[in-house]
C-alpha positions in Angstrom: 96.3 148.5 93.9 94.0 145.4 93.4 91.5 144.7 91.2 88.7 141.5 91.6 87.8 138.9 89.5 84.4 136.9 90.1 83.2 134.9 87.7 80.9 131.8 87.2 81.2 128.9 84.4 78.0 126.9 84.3 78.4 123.2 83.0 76.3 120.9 82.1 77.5 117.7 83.7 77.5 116.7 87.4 80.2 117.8 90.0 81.4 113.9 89.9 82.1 114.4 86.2 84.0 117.8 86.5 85.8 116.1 89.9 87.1 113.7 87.2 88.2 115.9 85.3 90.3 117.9 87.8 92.2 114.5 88.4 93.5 113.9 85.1 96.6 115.7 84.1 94.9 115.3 80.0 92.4 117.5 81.2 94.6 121.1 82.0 96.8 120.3 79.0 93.5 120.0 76.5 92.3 123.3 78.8 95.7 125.0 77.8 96.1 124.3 74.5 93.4 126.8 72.4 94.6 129.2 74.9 98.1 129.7 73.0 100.0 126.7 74.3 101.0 126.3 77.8 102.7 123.5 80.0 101.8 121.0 83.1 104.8 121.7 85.3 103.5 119.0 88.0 99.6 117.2 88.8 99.7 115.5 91.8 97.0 113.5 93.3 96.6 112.4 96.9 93.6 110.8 97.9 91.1 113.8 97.5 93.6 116.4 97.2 95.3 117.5 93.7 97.9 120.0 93.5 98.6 121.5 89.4 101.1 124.0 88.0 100.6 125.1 84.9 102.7 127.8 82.9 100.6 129.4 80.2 101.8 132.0 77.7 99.4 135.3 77.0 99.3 135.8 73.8 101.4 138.8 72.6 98.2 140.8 71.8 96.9 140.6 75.2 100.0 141.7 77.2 100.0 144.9 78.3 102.1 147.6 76.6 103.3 148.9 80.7 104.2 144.7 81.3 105.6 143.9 77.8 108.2 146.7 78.4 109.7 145.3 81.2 110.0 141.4 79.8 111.5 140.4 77.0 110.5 136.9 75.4 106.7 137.1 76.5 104.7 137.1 79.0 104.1 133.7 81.1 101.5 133.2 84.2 102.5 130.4 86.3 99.4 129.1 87.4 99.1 126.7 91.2 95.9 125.4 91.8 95.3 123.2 95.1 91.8 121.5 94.8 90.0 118.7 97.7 88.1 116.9 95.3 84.5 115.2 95.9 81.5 114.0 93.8 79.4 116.7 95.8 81.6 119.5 95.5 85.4 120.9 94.7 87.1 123.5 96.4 90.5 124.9 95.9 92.8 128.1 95.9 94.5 129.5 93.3 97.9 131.4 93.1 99.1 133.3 90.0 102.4 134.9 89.0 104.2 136.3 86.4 108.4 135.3 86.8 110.2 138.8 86.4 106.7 140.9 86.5 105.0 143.1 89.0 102.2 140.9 89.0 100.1 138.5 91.0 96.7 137.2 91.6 95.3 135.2 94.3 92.4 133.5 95.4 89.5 130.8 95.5 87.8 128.3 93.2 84.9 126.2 93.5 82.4 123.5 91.6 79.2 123.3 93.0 75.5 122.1 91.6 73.0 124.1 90.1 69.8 124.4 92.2 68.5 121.0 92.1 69.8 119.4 88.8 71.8 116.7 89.5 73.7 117.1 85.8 75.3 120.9 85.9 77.3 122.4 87.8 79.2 125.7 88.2 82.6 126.9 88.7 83.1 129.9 90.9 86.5 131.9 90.2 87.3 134.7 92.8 90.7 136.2 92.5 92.5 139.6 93.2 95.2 140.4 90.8 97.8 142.9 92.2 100.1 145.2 90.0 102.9 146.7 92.0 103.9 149.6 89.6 103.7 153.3 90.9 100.7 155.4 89.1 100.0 153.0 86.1 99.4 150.0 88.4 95.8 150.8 88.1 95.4 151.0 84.3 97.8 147.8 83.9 95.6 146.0 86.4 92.5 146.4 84.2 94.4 144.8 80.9 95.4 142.3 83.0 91.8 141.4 84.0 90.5 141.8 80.5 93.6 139.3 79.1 92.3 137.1 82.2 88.6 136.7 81.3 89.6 135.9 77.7 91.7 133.3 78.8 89.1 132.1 81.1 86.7 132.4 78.1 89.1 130.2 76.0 89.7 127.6 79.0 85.6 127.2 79.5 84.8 126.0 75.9 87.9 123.5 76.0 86.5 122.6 79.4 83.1 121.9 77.9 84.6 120.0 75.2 86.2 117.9 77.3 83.8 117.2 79.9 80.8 116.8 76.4 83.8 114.7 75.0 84.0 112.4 78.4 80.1 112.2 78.6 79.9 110.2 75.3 82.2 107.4 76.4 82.2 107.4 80.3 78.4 108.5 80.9 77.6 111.8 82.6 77.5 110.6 86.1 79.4 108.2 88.3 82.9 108.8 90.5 86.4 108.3 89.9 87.4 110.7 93.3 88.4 108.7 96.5 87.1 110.6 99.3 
């Protein structure tokens, strides 16, 4: 079974400033850590391409009771994001698994403006997640998703409070990405 995962994250500062933020490794440790903790396995940036792995821990509440039976010492998603970065827009992929768990999520990212306004943007998360146990695959799937969007809930207000953060001392608009 698979279950989808589309959600939108609207921010008030540019693409530029969000781009920026993508580049430095800071940023997806401070977007980790209210989440529970987590690590930056590798960030590597080349030109206007970044490549980050991240390992974050879901918090033992969230793990489903189906999952937590089959690990022991916690539940950990390794996270690979591959981004092309640009002051107009950021897209990248996302892969997602779990080390000794049935699960996995895939899919696509972007940052884009809002409408006209040339100081918000939005981030566009599409991803499957797949369970591959027989009969309950279903029912895990959907705890996974719910312990997903709270993450992703917990990663947009460190997000904001970086990028509000950067805006104070580096201005809201300007570059930083190499083409």
């Amino acid at each position: 079974m698979t279950t989808r995962l589309q959600a939108g994250r609207e921010y008030h500062h540019p693409v530029a400033a969000f781009a920026r933020a993508l580049a430095d490794p800071d940023f997806h440790r401070a977007r980790l850590d209210a989440g529970g903790g987590g690590e930056v396995e590798r960030h590597e940036v080349h030109g206007s391409r970044l490549e980050v792995v991240v390992r974050q821990p879901v918090p033992t509440g969230q793990v489903p009771p189906a999952i937590g039976r089959l690990l022991t010492g916690g539940l950990v998603l390794r996270r690979t994001e591959r981004w092309h970065l640009s002051d107009d827009r950021c897209a990248g992929t996302v892969e997602v698994s779990v080390p000794r768990a049935p699960v996995r999520a895939e899919g696509t990212m972007s940052v884009d403006g809002v409408g006209g306004d040339p100081t918000a943007c939005v981030l566009d998360v599409d991803v499957a997640v797949s369970v591959t146990i027989p009969f309950a695959g279903v029912f895990v799937e959907g705890a996974v998703v719910d312990g997903v969007r709270q993450l992703t809930r917990i990663e947009h207000d460190n997000i904001t409070r970086w990028l509000d953060g950067r805006a104070g001392a580096n201005g809201a608009t300007g570059s930083g990405v190499e083409p």
